[in-house]
C-alpha positions in Angstrom: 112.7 32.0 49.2 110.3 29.4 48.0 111.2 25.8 47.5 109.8 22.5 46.1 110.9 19.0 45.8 111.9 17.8 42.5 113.3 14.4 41.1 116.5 15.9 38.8 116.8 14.2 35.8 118.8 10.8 35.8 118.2 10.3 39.6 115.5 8.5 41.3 115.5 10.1 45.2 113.3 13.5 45.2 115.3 16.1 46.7 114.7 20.0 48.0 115.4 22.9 45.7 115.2 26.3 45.3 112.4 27.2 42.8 115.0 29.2 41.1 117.2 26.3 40.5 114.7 24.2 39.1 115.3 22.8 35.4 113.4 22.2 32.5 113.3 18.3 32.7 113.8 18.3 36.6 110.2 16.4 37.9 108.3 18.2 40.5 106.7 16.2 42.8 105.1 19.1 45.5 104.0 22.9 45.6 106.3 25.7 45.9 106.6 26.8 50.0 109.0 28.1 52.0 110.9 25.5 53.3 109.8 25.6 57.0 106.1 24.8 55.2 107.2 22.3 52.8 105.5 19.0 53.2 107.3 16.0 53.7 108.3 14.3 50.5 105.7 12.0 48.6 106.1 8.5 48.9 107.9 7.1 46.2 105.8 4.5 44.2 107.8 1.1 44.6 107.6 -2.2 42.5 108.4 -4.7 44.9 106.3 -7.9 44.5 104.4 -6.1 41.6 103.0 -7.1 38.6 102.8 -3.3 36.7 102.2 -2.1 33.1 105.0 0.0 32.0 102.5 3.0 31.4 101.7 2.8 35.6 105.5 3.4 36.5 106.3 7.2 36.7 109.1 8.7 34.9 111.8 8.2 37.7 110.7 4.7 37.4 111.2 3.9 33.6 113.0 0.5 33.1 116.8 0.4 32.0 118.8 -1.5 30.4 121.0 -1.6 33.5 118.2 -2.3 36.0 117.0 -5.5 33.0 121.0 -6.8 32.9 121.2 -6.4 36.4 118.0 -8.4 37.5 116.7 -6.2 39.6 114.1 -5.9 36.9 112.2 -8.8 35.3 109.5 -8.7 32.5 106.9 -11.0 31.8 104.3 -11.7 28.8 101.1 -9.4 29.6 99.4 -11.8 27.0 100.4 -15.5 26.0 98.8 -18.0 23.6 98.7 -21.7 23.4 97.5 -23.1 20.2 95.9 -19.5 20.0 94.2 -19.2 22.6 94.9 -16.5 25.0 95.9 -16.1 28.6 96.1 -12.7 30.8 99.2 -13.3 33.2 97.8 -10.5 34.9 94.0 -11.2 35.7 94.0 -15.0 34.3 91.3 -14.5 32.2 90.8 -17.2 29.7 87.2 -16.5 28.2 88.0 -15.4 24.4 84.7 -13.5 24.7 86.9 -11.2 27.2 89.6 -10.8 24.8 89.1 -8.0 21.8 91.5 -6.6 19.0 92.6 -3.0 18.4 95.0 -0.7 16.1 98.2 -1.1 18.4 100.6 2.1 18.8 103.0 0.2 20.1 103.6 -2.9 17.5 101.7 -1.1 14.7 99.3 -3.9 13.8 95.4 -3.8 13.8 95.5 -7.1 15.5 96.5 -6.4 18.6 95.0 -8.6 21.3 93.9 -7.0 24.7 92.1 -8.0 27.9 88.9 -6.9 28.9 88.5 -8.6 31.7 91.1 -6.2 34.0 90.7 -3.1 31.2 90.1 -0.9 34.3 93.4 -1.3 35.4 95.0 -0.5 32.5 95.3 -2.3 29.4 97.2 -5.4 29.2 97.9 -6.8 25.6 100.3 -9.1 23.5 102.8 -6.5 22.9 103.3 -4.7 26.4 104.8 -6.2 29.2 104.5 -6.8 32.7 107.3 -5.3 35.4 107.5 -6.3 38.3 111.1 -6.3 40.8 111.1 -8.9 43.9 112.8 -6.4 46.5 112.6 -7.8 50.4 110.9 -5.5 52.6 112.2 -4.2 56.1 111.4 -6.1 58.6 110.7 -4.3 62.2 110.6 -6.3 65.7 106.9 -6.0 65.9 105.3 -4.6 69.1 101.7 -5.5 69.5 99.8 -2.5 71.5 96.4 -4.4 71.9 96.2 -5.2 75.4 93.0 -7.0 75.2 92.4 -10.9 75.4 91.5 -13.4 73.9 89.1 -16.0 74.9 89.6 -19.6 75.2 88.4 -20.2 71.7 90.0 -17.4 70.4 93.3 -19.2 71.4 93.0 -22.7 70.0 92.5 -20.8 66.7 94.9 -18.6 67.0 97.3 -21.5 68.0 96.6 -23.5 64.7 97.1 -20.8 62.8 100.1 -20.3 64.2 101.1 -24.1 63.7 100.8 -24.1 60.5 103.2 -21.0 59.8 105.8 -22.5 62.5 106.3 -26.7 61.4 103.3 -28.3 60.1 103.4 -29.4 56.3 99.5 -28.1 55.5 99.4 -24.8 53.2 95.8 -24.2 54.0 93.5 -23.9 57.2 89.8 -22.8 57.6 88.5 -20.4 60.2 85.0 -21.3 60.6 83.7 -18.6 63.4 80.6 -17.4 63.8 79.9 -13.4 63.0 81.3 -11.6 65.7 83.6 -14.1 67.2 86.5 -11.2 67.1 88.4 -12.8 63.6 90.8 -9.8 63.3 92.7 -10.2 67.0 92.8 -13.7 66.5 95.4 -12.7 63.7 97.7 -10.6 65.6 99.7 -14.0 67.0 99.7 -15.1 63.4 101.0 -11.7 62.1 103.4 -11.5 64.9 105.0 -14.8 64.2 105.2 -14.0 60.3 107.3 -10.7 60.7 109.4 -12.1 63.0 110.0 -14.9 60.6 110.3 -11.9 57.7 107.6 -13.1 56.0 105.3 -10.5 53.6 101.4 -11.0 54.3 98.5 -10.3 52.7 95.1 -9.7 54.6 92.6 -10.2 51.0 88.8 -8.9 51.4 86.3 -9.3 48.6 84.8 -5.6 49.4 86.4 -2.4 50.0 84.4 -1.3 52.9 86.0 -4.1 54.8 89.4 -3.0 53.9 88.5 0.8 55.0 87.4 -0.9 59.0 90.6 -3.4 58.9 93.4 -0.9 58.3 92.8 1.7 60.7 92.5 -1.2 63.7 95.7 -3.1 62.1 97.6 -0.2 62.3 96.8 0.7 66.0 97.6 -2.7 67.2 100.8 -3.0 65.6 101.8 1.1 65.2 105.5 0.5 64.3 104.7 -1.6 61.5 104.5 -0.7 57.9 100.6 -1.5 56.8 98.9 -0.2 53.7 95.4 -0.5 52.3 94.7 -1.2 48.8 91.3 -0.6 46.9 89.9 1.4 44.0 91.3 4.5 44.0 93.6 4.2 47.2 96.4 6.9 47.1 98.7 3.8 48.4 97.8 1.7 45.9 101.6 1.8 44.3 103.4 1.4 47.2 104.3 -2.0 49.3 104.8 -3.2 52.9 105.4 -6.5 55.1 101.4 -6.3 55.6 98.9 -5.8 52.9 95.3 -5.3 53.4 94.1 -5.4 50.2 90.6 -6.0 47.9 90.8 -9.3 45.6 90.7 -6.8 42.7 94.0 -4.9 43.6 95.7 -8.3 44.4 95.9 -8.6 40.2 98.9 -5.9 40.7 101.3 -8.6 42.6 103.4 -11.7 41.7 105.1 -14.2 43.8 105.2 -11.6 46.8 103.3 -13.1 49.9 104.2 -15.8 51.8 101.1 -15.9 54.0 97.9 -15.0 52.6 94.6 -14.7 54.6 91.0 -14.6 52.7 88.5 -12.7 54.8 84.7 -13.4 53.7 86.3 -16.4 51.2 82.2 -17.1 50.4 81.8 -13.3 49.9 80.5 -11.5 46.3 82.4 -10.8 44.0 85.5 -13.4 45.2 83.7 -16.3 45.2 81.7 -16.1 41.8 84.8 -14.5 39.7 87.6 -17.3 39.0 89.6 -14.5 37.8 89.9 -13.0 41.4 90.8 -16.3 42.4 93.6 -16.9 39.9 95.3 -12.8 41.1 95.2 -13.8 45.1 96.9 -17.6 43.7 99.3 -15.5 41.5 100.1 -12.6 44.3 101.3 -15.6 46.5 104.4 -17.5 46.9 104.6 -20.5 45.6 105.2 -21.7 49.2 102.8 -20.0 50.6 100.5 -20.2 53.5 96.6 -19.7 53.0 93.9 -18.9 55.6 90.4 -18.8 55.1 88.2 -16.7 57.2 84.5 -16.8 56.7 81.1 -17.4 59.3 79.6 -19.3 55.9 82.2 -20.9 54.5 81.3 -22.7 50.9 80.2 -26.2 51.2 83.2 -27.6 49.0 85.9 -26.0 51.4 84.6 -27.7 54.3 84.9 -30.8 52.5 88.3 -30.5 50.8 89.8 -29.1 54.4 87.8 -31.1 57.4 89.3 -34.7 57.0 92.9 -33.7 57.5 92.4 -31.3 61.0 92.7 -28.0 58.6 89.1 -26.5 60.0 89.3 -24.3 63.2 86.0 -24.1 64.9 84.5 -21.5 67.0 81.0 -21.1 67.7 81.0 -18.6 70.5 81.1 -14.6 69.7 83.9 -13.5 72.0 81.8 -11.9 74.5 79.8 -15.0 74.9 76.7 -14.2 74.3 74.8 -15.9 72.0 73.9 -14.9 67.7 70.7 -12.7 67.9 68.0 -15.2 66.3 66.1 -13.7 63.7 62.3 -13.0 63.8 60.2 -13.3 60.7 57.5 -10.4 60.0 55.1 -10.6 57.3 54.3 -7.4 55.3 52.3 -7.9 52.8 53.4 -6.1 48.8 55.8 -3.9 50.4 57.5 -2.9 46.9 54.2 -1.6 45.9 54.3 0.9 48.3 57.5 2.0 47.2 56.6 1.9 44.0 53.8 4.4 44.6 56.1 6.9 47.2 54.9 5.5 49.4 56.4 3.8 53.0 54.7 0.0 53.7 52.3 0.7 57.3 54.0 -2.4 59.0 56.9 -1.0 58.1 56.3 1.9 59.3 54.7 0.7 63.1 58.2 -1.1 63.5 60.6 1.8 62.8 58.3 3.7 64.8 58.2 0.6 67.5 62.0 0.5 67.4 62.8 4.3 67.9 60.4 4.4 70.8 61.8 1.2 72.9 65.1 1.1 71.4 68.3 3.4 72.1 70.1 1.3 69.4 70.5 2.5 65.8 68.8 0.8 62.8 70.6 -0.8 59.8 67.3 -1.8 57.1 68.8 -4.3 54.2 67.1 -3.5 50.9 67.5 -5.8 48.0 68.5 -3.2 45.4 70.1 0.7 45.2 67.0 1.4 43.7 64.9 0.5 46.7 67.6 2.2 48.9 67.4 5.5 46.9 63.3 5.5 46.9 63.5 5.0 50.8 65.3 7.6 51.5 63.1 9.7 49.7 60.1 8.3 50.9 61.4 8.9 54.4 62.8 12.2 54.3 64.3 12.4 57.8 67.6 14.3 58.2 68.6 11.3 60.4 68.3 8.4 58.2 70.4 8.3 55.1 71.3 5.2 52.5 74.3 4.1 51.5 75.0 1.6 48.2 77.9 0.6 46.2 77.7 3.6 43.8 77.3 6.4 46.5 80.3 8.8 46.2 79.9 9.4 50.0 80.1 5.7 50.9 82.9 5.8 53.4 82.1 9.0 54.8 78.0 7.9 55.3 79.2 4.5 56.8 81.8 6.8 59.2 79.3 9.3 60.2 76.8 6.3 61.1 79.1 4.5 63.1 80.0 8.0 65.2 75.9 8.1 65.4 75.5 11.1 63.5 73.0 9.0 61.8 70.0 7.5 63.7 68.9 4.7 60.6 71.2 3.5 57.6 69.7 1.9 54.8 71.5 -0.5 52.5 72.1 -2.7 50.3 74.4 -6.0 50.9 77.8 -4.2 50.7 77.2 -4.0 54.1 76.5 -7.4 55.0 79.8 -8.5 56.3 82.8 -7.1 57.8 81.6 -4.1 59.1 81.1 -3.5 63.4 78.6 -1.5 64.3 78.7 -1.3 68.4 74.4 -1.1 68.8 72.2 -1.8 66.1 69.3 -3.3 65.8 68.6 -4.8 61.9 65.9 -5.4 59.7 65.5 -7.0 56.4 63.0 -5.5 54.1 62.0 -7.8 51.1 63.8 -11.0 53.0 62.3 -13.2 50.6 64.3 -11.6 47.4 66.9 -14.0 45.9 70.0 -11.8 46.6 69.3 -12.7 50.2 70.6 -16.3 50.2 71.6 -18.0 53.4 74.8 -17.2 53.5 73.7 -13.6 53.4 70.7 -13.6 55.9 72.9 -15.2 58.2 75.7 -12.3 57.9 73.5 -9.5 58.0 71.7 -10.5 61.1 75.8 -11.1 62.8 75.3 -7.1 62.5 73.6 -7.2 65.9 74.6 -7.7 68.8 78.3 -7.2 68.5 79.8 -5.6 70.8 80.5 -6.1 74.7 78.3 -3.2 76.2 75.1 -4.6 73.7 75.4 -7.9 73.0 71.6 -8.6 72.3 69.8 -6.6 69.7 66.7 -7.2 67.2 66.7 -8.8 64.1 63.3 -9.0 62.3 63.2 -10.9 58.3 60.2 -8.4 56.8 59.0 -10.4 53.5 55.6 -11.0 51.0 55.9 -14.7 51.7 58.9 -16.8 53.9 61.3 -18.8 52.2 64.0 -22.1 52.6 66.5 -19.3 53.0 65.0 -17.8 55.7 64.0 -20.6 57.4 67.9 -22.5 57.0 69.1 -19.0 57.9 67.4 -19.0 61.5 67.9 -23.1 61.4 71.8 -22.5 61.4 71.8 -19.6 63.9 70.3 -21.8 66.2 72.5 -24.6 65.7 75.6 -22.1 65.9 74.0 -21.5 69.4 73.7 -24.7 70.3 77.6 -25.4 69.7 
C-alpha cells in the first residue's frame, strides 16, 4: 500500500494517508511510497517575522478572519502615498521612475500602482497587502562545537561585541579587521550570548556566494541550532529560525523580526550603492535593535559617524599572524587586445606558466568583466582552468569544485572578491588599472592570499596597461595594515 502526505482540507499540519483515502481538495505535499520509503514531511513555510504578499503563502496558509480578529495575523499597506507620492513598505523604494500603473484584477481599475523596484519578488501594489505574523522562535541552550581559539585580538573584539548586546546603551559598533583576520568565529561569543538571551539574529551579506561559505560553517559550530540561508532561489527561503544568514535582497521579506543584526562586507556592491537594500535590513530589524558592521574597507563616513564614541573594534593582524601579502605591480602592455583577437597576452602567459612551475598553490585571475572571463577560458582551453561570473548557472558548484582542487586556475570576475576562503592561492589581477577595481576592491581581492594557517604567504601580482592611484593607495594601505 502506497502512501503520501497530504494537508486535508481545513487543517494546517500535513499528515500520512493512504493514497486511497486521499480527497479531491486534500493538498499533497510528497510522492506516493510505501510508507517505510516515505520522506519525512516538507517543511512547512512559516510567517514569523515576515513581510509576505498574499500570493507567496500556500493554500494551508490563506489568512482568516479568525487568524486577523485574533492578532496572530497583521496586514500592512504594500503601497502608501503622501501628497501622492508613493512609498513601497516592502523595498522602500521612493523613486516615482520605479513606480508604473497597470489593469488591476484585484481592485478593477487601470490605475493601479505597483513597484518595480522589488518586481522580482513579486508584485507589490496599492491594493494588495503585506502579511506578516510576529511568532517567537524556540530557543535551544546553544552548544558551541568549535574547539578552536581565538587570538588576543580576536578577543577584545569579540568582547565589545559582546558589550554592547549585554549593558552598554550604543546600537551600533564597527569591526574594522583586515581580510583574513577570522571575522566569522569572532561571532560565535556574540551569537552565543544572543540565544541565550532569546534574541533572533540576522547575519546580512551583500552577495550570495558569501551566504553559500557562511552557512555550512555556522551550522557545524553550533549543530543544535536552527540556522537557515536565504538567497535567490533558496528552497528555505519561506521558512524562519533564531539565526538568519541571509543576502540584503531577501532581508526585503522581514519586518520588525531581529534584534541583533550583523552586516558582513557593509562597503560591498550592491549594499552599499542601493538605498533600497539599506531601508529592508533597517525594516527587517527591531526597533531596538543591535547593529554590527563587519568589513576590511569600511566606508569613509562610517568611520566617522562611529570612531568618536569607542564604537570601532580594531584588528590589524590576520589570526595566524602573519602579515597581508603585499601586492606586486606587473606591466603588460594592451592586454585586451589580445583577447580581443583570441588571443592570450605573452606576459600573461610567462607568469601562469612561472606560477604553475614554482608554485603548488592554485590561481584565482580577477578580470574586469564576464565578457573577459568567458573569452579566457576559451582562449585557454585547459580542462583545469574554468571561470566563474555572476550569471554562470554552475556558480556554486565551479566555486566548490575549485576549492576541493578539482580545478587548478579559476577565473573571475569581482563576485569573488570578498568573503570567500580559499586555503592556497596565489592571485592575479588582469586589467588592474580598470575602474571597477577601486581600492576597496584591490585591497579585498589580494586578502584572497595567504589565508590560511598551513600557507600564510602567497603571490599577488596587479597586471595593467598603465598603474593607477588605486593601485598605488591599495598597496599604500596594505602596508600600513602591516605596520599596525
Amino acid at each position: 500500500m502506497k502512501c503520501v502526505w497530504v494537508v486535508p482540507k481545513g487543517q494546517l499540519e500535513p499528515v500520512v494517508l493512504p493514497c486511497d483515502l486521499v480527497q479531491q481538495d486534500d493538498d499533497v505535499q510528497s510522492d506516493a511510497a510505501v510508507i517505510t520509503h516515505l520522506k519525512p514531511s516538507p517543511p512547512l513555510p512559516t510567517l514569523q517575522g515576515k513581510s509576505l504578499l498574499t500570493s507567496e503563502l500556500n493554500d494551508q496558509q490563506i489568512v482568516t478572519r479568525r487568524q486577523l480578529i485574533a492578532g496572530t495575523v497583521q496586514l500592512s499597506i504594500g503601497i502608501s502615498l503622501k501628497r501622492s507620492a508613493p512609498t513601497c513598505n516592502r523595498c522602500g523604494n521612493q523613486d516615482k521612475e520605479q513606480f508604473a500603473m497597470f489593469d488591476c484584477y484585484w481592485c478593477g481599475r487601470n490605475e493601479c500602482l505597483y513597484c518595480r523596484s522589488c518586481i522580482m519578488m513579486g508584485k507589490v501594489t496599492t491594493c494588495t497587502p503585506l502579511v506578516h505574523i510576529p511568532v517567537a522562535e524556540p530557543f535551544p541552550k546553544t552548544r558551541l562545537s568549535w574547539h578552536g581559539l581565538l587570538t588576543d585580538a580576536q578577543k577584545r573584539a569579540s568582547k565589545q561585541m559582546v558589550e554592547i548586546l549585554q549593558h552598554r546603551t550604543d546600537n551600533e559598533l564597527l569591526v574594522w579587521a583586515v581580510c583574513g583576520a577570522g571575522k566569522t568565529e569572532m561571532l560565535f561569543p556574540l551569537i552565543i550570548e544572543a540565544i541565550d538571551q532569546k534574541k533572533t539574529l540576522l547575519i546580512a551579506t551583500p552577495r550570495t556566494d558569501v551566504v553559500l561559505e557562511l552557512i555550512p560553517r555556522i551550522r557545524q559550530a553550533f549543530p543544535n541550532l536552527r540556522s537557515i540561508a536565504l538567497y535567490g532561489g533558496s528552497e528555505e527561503r519561506f521558512q524562519s529560525a533564531p539565526l538568519v544568514i541571509s543576502t540584503t535582497h531577501q532581508t526585503r521579506r522581514y519586518f520588525q523580526y531581529f534584534d541583533v543584526v550583523i552586516i558582513d562586507e557593509i562597503d560591498a556592491f550592491p549594499y552599499h550603492y542601493d538605498n533600497s537594500l539599506r531601508f529592508a535590513v533597517t525594516k527587517a530589524a527591531k526597533p531596538s535593535a543591535k547593529f554590527y558592521y563587519l568589513s576590511a574597507t569600511p566606508p569613509q563616513f562610517l568611520i566617522k559617524k562611529l570612531k568618536t564614541n569607542n564604537q570601532i573594534a580594531m584588528i590589524n593582524r590576520r589570526y595566524h599572524g602573519y602579515p597581508l601579502p603585499v601586492p606586486s605591480l606587473k606591466w603588460i602592455g594592451d592586454w585586451r587586445s589580445y583577447v580581443e583577437r583570441g588571443k592570450l597576452p605573452p606576459k600573461l602567459t610567462a607568469l601562469m606558466n612561472r606560477q604553475e612551475r614554482e608554485s603548488d598553490r592554485q590561481l584565482l585571475i580577477f578580470v574586469p568583466s564576464i565578457n573577459v572571463s568567458e573569452r579566457l577560458e576559451s582562449i585557454i582551453a585547459r580542462k583545469d582552468i574554468i571561470c566563474v561570473h555572476s550569471k554562470h548557472a554552475k556558480r556554486k558548484e565551479i566555486v566548490d569544485a575549485f576549492r576541493h582542487k578539482q580545478y587548478h586556475c579559476l577565473i573571475t570576475t569581482t563576485i569573488l572578491e570578498r568573503g570567500v576562503t580559499f586555503p592556497s592561492v596565489d592571485v592575479f589581477i588582469l586589467g588592474a588599472e580598470n575602474d571597477v577595481f577601486t581600492i576597496a576592491a584591490l585591497v579585498q581581492i589580494a586578502g584572497r592570499a595567504g589565508r590560511s594557517q598551513e600557507d600564510p604567504k602567497g603571490n599577488v601580482l596587479f597586471l595593467h596597461d598603465g598603474t593607477t592611484i588605486a593601485m598605488k593607495q591599495a598597496v599604500k594601505q596594505i602596508k600600513r595594515m602591516n605596520e599596525g
